[in-house]
Each structure stands twice: as structure tokens, then as C-alpha cells.
C-alpha positions as CSV (number, residue, x, y, z in Angstrom):
1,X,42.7,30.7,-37.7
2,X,40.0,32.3,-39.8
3,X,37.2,30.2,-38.8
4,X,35.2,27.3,-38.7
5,X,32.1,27.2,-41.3
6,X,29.3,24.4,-41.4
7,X,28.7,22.7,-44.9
8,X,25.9,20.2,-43.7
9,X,25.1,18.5,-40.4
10,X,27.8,16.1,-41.5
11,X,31.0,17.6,-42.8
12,X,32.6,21.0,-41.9
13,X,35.6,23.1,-42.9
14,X,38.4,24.4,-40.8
15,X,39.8,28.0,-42.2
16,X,43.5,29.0,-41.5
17,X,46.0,30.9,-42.8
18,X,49.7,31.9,-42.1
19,X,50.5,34.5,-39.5
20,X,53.9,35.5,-42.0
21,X,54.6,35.5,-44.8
22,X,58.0,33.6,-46.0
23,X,61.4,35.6,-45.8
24,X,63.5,33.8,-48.3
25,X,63.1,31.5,-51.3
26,X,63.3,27.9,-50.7
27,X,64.5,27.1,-53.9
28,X,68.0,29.6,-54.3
29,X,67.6,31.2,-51.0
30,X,66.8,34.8,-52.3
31,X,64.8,37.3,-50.4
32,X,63.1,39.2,-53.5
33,X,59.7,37.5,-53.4
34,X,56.8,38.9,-55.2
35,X,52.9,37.5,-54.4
36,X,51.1,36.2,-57.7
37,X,47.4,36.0,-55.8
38,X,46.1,33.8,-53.4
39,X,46.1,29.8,-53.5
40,X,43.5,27.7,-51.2
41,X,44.8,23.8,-50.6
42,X,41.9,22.0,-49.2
43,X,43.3,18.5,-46.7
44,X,41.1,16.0,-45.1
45,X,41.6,16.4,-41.0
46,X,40.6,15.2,-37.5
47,X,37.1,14.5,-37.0
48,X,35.6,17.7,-35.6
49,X,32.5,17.2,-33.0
50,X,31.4,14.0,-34.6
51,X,31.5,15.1,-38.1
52,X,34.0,15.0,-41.3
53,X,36.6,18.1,-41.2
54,X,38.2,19.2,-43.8
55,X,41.2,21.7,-43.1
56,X,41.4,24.9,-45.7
57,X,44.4,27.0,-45.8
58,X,44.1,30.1,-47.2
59,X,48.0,31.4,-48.2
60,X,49.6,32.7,-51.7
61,X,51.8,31.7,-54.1
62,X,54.9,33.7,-54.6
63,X,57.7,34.5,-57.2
64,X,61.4,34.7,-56.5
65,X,62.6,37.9,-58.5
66,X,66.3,35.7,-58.8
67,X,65.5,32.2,-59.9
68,X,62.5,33.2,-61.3
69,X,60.5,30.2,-59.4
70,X,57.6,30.5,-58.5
71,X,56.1,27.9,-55.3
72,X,53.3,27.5,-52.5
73,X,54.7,28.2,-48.7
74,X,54.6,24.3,-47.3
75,X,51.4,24.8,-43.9
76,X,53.0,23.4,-40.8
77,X,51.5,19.4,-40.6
78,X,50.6,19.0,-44.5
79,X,53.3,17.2,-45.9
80,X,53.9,18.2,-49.4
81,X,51.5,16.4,-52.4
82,X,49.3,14.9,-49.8
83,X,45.2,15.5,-49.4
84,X,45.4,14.5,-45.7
85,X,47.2,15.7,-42.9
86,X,49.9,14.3,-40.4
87,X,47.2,13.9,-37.6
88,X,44.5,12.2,-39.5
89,X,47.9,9.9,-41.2
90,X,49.0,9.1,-37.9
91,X,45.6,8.2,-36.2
92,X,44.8,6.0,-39.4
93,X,47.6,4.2,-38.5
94,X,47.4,3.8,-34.6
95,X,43.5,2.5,-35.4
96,X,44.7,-0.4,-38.3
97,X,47.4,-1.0,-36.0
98,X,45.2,-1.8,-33.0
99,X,43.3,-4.4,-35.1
100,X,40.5,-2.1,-37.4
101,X,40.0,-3.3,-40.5
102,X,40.3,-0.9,-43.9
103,X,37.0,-1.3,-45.2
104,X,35.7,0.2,-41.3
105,X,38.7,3.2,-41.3
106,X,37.7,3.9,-44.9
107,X,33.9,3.9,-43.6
108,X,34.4,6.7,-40.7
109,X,36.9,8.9,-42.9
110,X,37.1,10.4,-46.4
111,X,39.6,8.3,-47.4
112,X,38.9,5.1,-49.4
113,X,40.2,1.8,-48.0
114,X,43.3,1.8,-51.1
115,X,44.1,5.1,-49.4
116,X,44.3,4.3,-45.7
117,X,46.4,1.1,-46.8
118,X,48.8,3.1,-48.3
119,X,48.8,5.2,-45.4
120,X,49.4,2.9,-42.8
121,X,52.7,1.0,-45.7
122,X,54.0,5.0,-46.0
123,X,53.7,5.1,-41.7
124,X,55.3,1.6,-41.1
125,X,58.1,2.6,-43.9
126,X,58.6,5.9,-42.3
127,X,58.8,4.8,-38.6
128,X,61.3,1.6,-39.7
129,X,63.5,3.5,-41.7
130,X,64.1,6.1,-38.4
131,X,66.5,3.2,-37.3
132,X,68.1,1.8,-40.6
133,X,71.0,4.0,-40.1
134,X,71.5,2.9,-36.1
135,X,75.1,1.1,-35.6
136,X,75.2,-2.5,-33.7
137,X,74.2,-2.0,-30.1
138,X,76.7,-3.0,-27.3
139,X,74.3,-5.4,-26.2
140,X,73.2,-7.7,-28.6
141,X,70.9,-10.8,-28.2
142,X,70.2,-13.3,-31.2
143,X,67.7,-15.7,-31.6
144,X,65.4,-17.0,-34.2
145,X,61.7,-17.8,-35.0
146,X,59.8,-18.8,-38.0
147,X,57.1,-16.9,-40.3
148,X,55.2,-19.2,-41.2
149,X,54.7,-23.3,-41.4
150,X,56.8,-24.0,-43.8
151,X,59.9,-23.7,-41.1
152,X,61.3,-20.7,-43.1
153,X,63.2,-18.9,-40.2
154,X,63.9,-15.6,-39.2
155,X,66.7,-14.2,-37.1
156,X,66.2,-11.9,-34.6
157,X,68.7,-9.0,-33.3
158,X,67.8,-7.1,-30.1
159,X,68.9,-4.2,-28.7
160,X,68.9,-5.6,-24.9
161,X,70.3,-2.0,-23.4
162,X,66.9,-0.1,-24.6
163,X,64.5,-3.2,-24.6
164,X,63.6,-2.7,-28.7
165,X,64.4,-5.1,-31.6
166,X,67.1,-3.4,-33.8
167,X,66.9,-5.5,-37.0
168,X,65.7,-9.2,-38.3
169,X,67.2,-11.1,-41.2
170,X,66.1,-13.8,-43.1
171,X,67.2,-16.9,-42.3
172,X,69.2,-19.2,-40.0
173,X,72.4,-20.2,-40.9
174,X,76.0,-18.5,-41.1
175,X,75.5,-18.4,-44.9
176,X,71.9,-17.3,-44.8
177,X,73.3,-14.0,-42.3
178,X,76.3,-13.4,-43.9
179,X,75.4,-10.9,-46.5
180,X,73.4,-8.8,-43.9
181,X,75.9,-9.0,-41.2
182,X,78.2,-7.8,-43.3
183,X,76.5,-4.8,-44.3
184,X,76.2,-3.9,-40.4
185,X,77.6,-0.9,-38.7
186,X,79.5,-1.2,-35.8
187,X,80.4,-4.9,-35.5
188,X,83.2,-3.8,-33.6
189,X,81.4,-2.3,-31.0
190,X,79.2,-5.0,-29.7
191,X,80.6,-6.2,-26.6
192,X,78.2,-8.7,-25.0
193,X,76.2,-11.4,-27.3
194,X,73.3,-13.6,-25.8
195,X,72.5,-17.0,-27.3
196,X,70.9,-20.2,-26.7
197,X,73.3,-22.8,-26.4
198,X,73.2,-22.8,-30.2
199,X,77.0,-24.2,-31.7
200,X,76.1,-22.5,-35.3
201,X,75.2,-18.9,-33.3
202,X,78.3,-19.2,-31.2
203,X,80.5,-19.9,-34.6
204,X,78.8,-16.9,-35.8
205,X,79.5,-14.4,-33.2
206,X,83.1,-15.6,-33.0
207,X,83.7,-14.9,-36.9
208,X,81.4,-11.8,-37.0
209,X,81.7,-9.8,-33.2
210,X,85.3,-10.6,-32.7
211,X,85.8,-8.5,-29.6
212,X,82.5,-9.5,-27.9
213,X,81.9,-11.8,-24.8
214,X,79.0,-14.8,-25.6
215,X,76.6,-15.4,-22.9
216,X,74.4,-18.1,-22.2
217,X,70.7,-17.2,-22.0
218,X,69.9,-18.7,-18.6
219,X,66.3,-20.0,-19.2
220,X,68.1,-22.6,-22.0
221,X,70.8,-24.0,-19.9
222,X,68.3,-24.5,-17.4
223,X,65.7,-25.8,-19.7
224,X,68.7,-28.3,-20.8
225,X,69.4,-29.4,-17.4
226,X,65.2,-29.9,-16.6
227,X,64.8,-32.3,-19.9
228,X,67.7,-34.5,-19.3
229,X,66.9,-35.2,-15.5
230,X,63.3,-35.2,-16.4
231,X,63.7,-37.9,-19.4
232,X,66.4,-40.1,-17.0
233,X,63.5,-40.2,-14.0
234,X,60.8,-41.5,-16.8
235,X,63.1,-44.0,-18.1
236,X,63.5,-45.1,-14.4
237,X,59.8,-44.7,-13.1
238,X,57.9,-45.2,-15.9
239,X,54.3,-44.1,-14.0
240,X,55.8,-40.2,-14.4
241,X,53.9,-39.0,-16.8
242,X,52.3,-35.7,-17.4
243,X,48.5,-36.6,-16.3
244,X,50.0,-38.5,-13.2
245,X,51.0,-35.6,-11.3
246,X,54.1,-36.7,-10.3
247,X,56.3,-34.9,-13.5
248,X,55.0,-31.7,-12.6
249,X,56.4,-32.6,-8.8
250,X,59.5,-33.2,-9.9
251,X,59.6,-29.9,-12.0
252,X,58.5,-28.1,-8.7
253,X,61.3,-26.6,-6.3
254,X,61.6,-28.5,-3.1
255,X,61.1,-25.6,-1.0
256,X,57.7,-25.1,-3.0
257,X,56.6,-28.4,-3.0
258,X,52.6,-28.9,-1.6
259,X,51.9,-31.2,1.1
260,X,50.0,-33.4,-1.6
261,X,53.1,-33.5,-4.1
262,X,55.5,-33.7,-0.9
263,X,53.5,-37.2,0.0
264,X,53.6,-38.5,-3.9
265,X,57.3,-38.0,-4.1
266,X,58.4,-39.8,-0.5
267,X,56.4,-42.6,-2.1
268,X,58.1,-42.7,-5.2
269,X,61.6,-42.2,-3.8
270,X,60.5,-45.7,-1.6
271,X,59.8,-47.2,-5.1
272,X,63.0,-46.1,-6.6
273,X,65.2,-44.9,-4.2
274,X,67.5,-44.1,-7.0
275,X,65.7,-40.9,-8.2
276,X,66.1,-39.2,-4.6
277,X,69.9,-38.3,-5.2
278,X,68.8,-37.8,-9.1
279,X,66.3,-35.3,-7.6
280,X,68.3,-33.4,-5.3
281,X,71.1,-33.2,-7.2
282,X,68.8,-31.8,-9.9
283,X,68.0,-28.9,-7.6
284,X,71.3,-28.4,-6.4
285,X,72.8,-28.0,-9.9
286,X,69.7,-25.6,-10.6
287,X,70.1,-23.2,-7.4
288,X,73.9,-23.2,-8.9
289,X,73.0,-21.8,-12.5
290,X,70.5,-19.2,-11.3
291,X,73.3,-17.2,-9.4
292,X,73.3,-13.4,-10.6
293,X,75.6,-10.6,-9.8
294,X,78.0,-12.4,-8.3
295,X,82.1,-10.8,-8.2
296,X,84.3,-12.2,-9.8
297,X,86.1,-14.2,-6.5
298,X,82.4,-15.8,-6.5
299,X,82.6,-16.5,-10.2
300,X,85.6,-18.8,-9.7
301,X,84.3,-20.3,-6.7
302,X,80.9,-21.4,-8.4
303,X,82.9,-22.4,-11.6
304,X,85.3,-24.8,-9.5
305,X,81.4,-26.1,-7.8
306,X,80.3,-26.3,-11.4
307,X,83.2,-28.3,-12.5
308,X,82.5,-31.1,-9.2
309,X,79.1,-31.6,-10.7
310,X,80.0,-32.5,-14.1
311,X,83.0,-35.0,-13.2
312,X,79.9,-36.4,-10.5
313,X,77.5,-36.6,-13.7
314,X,80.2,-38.4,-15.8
315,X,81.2,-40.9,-12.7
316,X,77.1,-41.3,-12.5
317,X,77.1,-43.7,-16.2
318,X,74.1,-42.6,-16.9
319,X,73.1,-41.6,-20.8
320,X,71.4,-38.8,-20.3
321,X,73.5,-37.5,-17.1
322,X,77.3,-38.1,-19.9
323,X,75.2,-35.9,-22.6
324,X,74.4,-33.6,-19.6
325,X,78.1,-33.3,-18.6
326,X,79.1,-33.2,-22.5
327,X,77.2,-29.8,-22.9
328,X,78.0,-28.2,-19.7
329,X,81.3,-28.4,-20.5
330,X,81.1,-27.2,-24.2
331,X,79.8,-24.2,-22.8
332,X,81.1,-23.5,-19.7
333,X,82.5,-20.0,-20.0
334,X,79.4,-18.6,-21.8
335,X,77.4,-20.4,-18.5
336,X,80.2,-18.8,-16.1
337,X,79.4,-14.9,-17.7
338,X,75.6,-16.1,-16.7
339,X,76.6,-15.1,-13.2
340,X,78.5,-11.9,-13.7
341,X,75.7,-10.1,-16.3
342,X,72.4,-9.8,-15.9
343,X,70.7,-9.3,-19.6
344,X,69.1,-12.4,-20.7
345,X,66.8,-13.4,-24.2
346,X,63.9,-12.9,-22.0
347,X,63.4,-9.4,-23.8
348,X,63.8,-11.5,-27.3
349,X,61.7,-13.8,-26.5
350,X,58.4,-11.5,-25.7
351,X,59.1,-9.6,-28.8
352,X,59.3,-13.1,-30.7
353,X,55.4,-13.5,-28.9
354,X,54.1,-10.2,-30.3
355,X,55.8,-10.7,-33.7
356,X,53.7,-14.1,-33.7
357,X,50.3,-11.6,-33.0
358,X,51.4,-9.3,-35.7
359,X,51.9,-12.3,-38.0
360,X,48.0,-13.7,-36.6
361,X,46.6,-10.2,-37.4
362,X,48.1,-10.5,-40.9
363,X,47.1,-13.8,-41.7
364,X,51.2,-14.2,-42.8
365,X,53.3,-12.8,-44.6
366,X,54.6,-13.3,-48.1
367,X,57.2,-10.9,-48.4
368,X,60.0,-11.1,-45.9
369,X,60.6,-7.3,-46.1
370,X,57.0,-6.2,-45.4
371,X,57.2,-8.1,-42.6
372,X,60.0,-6.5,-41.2
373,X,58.9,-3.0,-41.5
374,X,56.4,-4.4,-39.5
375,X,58.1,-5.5,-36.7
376,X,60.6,-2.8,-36.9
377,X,57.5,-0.1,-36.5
378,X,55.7,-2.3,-33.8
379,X,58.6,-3.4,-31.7
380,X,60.0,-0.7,-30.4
């Protein structure tokens, strides 16, 4: 560093220059360099004690004595052709990225707003193509989400080893994915898929990840089993309603239940004695599908339990309790791996929440790639 010198009360410049002079030519490799004179290059910086920096470095041009090329020693953190450097780039981005508009970044830097948007595409470019040469992870959940009101989905793949999203594509169907999952790398090595007890998902997993195992996400199947007892104890006691109190007792856990709630339901049960057993059996089922880390002897054992419950909701002639049975059955095996792995969509689903922010902050999005770049820099 050569040293720091005051242009007004507002703006100062930062004087460096490099300790060595380069060894070889970058162009053929030659070490016959010859210096033709000194070269400034001038790049907006950090902000130094409250006023505008600019950093100078003072270095030389030189001549290769083989190729005959001539070129300017590239200063550490200055990436070549730019007027700014990495720092001041980077802290641009972190600021839009935290919700600061242009106009206010262009206001308390040098850079015009044009600039620091260009900035911040180059940053979100740079920082999503890190990953575009990633293979499939072994862990793999899929779900999807939309991008705006129209109902135009999205597909989301998530890396649910390392908690990050590892690509979207546009769309929902098996058509829709097919040209990007068939430009993926490393089909072959994803071993575990998570879904929601989607048939079109499971179709495409089996036809696209032949060697991997498909898993229910646990919060679906047990949002399944909620709505259909739910909707059968409304058709029988039509006073459960969602201002009455009594839907959200049935929602609640009977170990959790409040004296209040406790109270409410032993009256209703006297009204319709026919939604005690409903109830119970409700939970029972419940306390059944939220088993985790069980061995495979206990696997089989809460499969076989599994299997009693669905022949007693076919036996029941209930609707809602056949359609119940119906889709336990269609996806039994994906419910049974529910108790032997742990990973779950949970991790999909909060990235799905902040993809909806990014989308807020953004006001949409009309191009489906700018938005992933987005997402693929944000969610990581």
C-alpha cells in the first residue's frame, strides 16, 4: 500500500501497488518480459470512514520478448474489464438482496442504479451456475409450487442430505419434466425419493430413478387421514364447524386435549356416540404413521397393524373411511419406508415459503429462468 490521499471531505483514494512483479507471460508462458512504463487502473471500492473510496493501483504494463504481447498484471480482487471491485460487487448484492432498492444502492455508491442491477443479475448468475454441473443427489425430494396466479407450476428438486435446493424445472407433468430430467446427471445414483402421495410423481420416479426407493412425506399421509375423518365427523354432527370450537378439538391429540375441549367432546360423543370410536380410532391410526426409526422386525409388525386398520375401515361402509382404505393401500410401501427413514419434504417445503418471499420482493416473475437463478443463489 502506497497510501491513502483525501480528494474532498467526501471522496478519497486508496493507493496500492504490487509487491512483485510477474514471472512469466500469461499469454505463451515465456519468462522474457520487458516493462513499457507505468499503467494506473482506477476501481470504485468499500466505503472508507463514511466517504466514497476509490481504489488506485499503480502497476506496469509489460511485453513478452516471445509472443510479442504486450498485457496489464490482473490486481488481486479486480476482476478483469470491471470499474468496481469484488468487495463493493458482493456487498451491492448482499444489500439488494436484503430488500434495498436500486435507486437507494445507486444513491450511497458511485454506481448508477443500471449498474448495481447488473451487478446483483452477474452475482445471482455467478453464484447459480457454481451448482449447474452438480450430479443428482442420493437424496432427492420433489414437490411443486406455482409462480404466479395463473397456476403456472414449478417443480422443485431438493438436495435433502445438505438442506439446499439443487434445481427447479418448469412445470408439472411427466411431459413438462421430461426434457430436463433427461439432461440430469446421475439419475442412477439417487437412492431415496420423497413425494406427496402424488400417482403422476410416483410414475415419474419409477420411469426416471429406476434404482431408487419412494417415500411418503409423512405430514401428507397424515394430512389425508385428518381430512377424511374430519369431513366424515361433519357429515355426522353437523354443529362441527370451524368457529364452534369443537373441529379444532377433534384436530387436538387426546393426551393434549384442555379441560374445556375435554368437556365439549364427552358431550358430543353423548349426541352421537358414533364419532367416539371414529375419534379414537382416528388417533390410533395417527400414533401408528408417526413411528420413526423403527428396525426392520418393527417395520413388519406395524405393516401387519397397518393392514388390520384398513380391512376395519373397509368393514366400517363408510364413504370417506372406503376412500381412506383405497389410498392407504395404493401406497402402502412408500408409507412403510416412512418408518425406517427419517428425511421428510419438511426441508422442501420451507424453501417453497421463502421462494414465495423472493417472488413478493420481486413483484413476480416473467421469465422462468430469472427466477431460478434466483432461487438457486438464495436457497442454499
Amino acid at each position: 500500500m502506497i497510501g491513502v490521499e483525501s480528494i474532498s471531505s467526501q471522496r478519497s483514494e486508496v493507493h496500492v501497488s504490487p509487491k512483485e512483479a510477474p514471472e512469466r507471460c500469461p499469454c505463451c508462458g515465456g519468462d522474457r518480459l520487458h516493462s513499457k512504463g507505468r499503467y494506473k487502473r482506477r476501481a470504485s471500492h468499500l466505503d472508507l470512514m463514511s466517504s466514497r473510496c476509490d481504489l488506485v493501483v499503480h502497476t506496469r504494463r509489460w511485453q513478452c520478448l516471445d509472443c510479442r504481447r504486450s498485457f496489464v498484471p490482473a490486481p488481486p480482487g479486480i476482476r478483469p474489464w470491471r470499474r468496481s471491485t469484488e468487495k463493493l460487487r458482493h456487498k451491492l448484492y448482499r444489500d439488494h438482496e436484503d430488500g434495498i432498492d436500486l435507486k437507494t444502492l445507486s444513491s450511497r455508491s458511485p454506481l448508477s442504479a443500471a449498474t448495481a442491477g447488473r451487478i446483483f443479475r452477474q452475482w445471482t448468475e455467478r453464484l447459480a451456475n457454481e451448482r449447474s454441473d452438480l450430479h443428482c443427489p442420493s437424496i432427492l425430494g420433489i414437490d411443486e409450487h406455482t409462480l404466479h396466479r395463473k397456476s403456472r407450476f414449478v417443480t422443485t428438486f431438493c438436495d435433502l442430505r445438505n438442506n439446499r435446493v439443487f434445481d427447479l424445472a418448469e412445470g408439472k407433468s411427466e411431459e413438462e419434466l421430461a426434457p430436463f430430467l433427461r439432461s440430469l446427471k446421475g439419475r442412477e445414483r439417487v437412492q431415496v425419493v420423497c413425494i406427496d402421495l402424488s400417482s403422476s410423481y410416483r410414475k415419474l420416479v419409477r420411469r426416471w430413478f429406476p434404482k431408487a426407493r419412494i417415500v411418503a412425506d409423512r405430514f401428507h399421509v397424515v394430512r389425508v387421514l385428518g381430512l377424511h375423518f374430519n369431513n366424515l365427523c361433519r357429515s355426522i354432527a353437523p354443529e362441527i364447524t370451524a368457529h364452534s370450537g369443537l373441529l379444532a378439538a377433534i384436530r387436538t391429540k387426546p393426551q393434549k386435549l384442555s379441560q374445556k375441549q375435554l368437556l365439549r367432546l364427552q358431550e358430543l360423543f353423548r349426541k352421537y356416540p358414533a364419532l367416539e370410536p371414529l375419534y379414537l380410532k382416528k388417533w390410533q391410526i395417527h400414533s401408528l404413521l408417526c413411528r420413526k426409526r423403527c428396525s426392520a422386525p418393527k417395520c413388519r409388525t406395524n405393516a401387519r397393524e397397518l393392514n388390520e386398520h384398513i380391512q376395519q375401515l373397509q368393514k366400517q361402509g363408510f364413504p370417506d373411511m372406503a376412500t381412506l382404505a383405497k389410498t392407504l393401500t395404493r401406497w402402502i410401501e412408500p408409507i412403510a419406508r416412512t418408518w425406517r427413514y427419517t428425511k421428510n419434504n419438511a426441508i422442501t417445503e420451507g424453501f417453497h415459503r421463502k421462494m414465495k418471499l423472493i417472488q413478493r420482493r420481486a413483484y413476480g416473475f416473467r421469465s422462468f429462468q430469472n427466477y431460478r437463478l434466483r432461487v438457486l443463489a438464495t436457497c442454499t
